[in-house]
C-alpha positions, 0 to 999 in steps of 0.5 A, a space after each residue: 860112295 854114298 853121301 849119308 844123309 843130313 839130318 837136317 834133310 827133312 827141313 825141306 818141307 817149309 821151302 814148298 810152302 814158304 816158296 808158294 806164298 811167295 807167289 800167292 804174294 806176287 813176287 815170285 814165278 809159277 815155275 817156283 810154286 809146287 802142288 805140295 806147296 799149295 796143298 800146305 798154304 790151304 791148309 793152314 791158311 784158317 790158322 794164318 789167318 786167325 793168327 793174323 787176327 788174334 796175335 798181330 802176325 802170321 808166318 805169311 805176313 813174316 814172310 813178307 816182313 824178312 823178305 822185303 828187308 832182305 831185299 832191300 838190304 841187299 840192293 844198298 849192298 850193290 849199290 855201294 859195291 857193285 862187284 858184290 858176289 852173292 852166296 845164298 844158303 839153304 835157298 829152297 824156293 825163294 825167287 831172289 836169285 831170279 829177281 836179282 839176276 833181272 835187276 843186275 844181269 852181270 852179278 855173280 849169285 850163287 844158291 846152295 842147298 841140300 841135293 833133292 832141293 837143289 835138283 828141284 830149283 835148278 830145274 826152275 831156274 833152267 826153264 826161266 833161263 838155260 844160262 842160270 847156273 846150277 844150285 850148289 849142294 853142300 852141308 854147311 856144318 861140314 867142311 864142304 862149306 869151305 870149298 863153297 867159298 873157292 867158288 867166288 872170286 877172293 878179290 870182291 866182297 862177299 854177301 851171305 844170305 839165309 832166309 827162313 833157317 837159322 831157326 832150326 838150329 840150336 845156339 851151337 850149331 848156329 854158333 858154327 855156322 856163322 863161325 865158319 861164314 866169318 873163317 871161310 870168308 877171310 879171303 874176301 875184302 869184305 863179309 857179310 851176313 843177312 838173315 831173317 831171325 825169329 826172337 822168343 815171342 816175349 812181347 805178344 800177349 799169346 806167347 805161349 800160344 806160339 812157342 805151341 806152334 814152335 813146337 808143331 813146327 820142331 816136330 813137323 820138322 825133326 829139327 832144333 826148330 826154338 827161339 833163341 834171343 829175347 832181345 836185340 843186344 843179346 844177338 848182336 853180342 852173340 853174333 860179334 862172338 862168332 867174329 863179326 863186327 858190326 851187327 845191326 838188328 833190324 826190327 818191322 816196326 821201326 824199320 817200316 815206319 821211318 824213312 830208310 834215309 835215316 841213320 841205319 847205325 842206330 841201335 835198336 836196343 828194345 825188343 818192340 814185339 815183331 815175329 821176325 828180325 833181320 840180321 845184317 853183320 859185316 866183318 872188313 878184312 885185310 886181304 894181302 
């Protein structure tokens, strides 16, 4: 039988952009930058580099931002569970999992997105590594998301990652996303949760000027593409209602600016202005 279509299969277009920059930035491999990604960064590359300009940002310069913070986020979870196991949602062409499995050669870290990306990344992934397993394929807002998580080993904790994503999704849809991470991910000593987050652009002077392109980008890519929170206490409230505990938002401006040796459990309770967040939201579970 014929698996229908995700309506969400058109999102795919960002990862060859996305997974271009990433190389152009040094931090990826040439087996993961495509033609049709170097054809898109060219062609917005005169409006990212205005925006950079005019508006304090680009997607590029975001890219970065949610990249690094993803990263290290996801260093300090290692280093204090060294079992830690990783679930990568709708991964595209991130170089994260490669980097990773460099850097802790015994981790368990797994990548799932739709079936034509996952074809595409496990190709790149064999011809750095024959023993890379294959890209999982799954719709997440179907109940395969549950047979994901069998994948994994129920008594180590467990780390969920998404990068570049939620933001295609309305606030239900994104509601039964993190509902169904925080069901599925009971059996684990540990959750938890990272992910890049685009606030509504409430502080920059051209707000509207990007809620334009927010609308580009929705229509470009037949999705809920739109902005859902206008300040850090509002997404830690919405998250801890889907069943996590402990959320914190993580914003460039400060987290660039101070040592990483300071109190992470501080709440940042203003938006200070930043295209991007980061999410990072723990639940602890007791497992018989």
């Amino acid at each position: 039988m014929t698996q229908p279509l995700s309506q969400h299969r058109h999102i795919s277009f960002t990862a060859h952009y996305t997974g271009y920059i990433w190389y152009q930035m040094g931090i990826s491999h040439p087996v993961f930058a495509t033609g049709r990604g170097k054809f898109l960064a060219a062609l917005v590359h005169p409006l990212e580099t205005w925006a950079e300009k005019h508006v304090g940002g680009s997607m590029r310069t975001t890219l970065k931002q949610r990249h690094q913070m993803i990263d290290e986020h996801l260093c300090q979870l290692i280093t204090q569970h060294p079992q830690l196991q990783v679930l990568e949602i709708a991964c595209g062409l991130s170089p994260r999992s490669w980097n990773f499995r460099q850097k802790f050669p015994k981790i368990n870290y797994r990548e799932l997105d739709l079936p034509d990306m996952a074809k595409i990344k496990t190709q790149a992934l064999k011809i750095l590594d024959q023993d890379a397993p294959e890209v999982l394929t799954a719709d997440i807002f179907s109940a395969e998301l549950a047979n994901i998580f069998q994948v994994f080993d129920s008594e180590r904790p467990l780390v969920v990652i998404s990068e570049g994503l939620i933001n295609y999704f309305d606030k239900d849809m994104l509601h039964t996303l993190l509902k169904g991470i925080v069901e599925y991910g009971q059996r684990f000593p540990e959750i938890h949760y990272l992910s890049d987050i685009y606030p509504e652009p409430v502080k920059n002077r051209l707000a509207s000027f990007i809620w334009t392109c927010s609308r580009l980008l929705k229509f470009m890519s037949r999705s809920a593409f739109t902005f859902h929170f206008k300040s850090p206490q509002e997404l830690q409230q919405f998250c801890q209602q889907t069943g996590f505990i402990e959320v914190e938002v993580k914003q460039p401006q400060r987290y660039f600016a101070q040592p990483q040796q300071s109190n992470p459990t501080i709440e940042q309770d203003e938006h200070l202005g930043d295209l991007v967040w980061m999410i990072h939201a723990t639940k602890k579970n007791s497992v018989e």
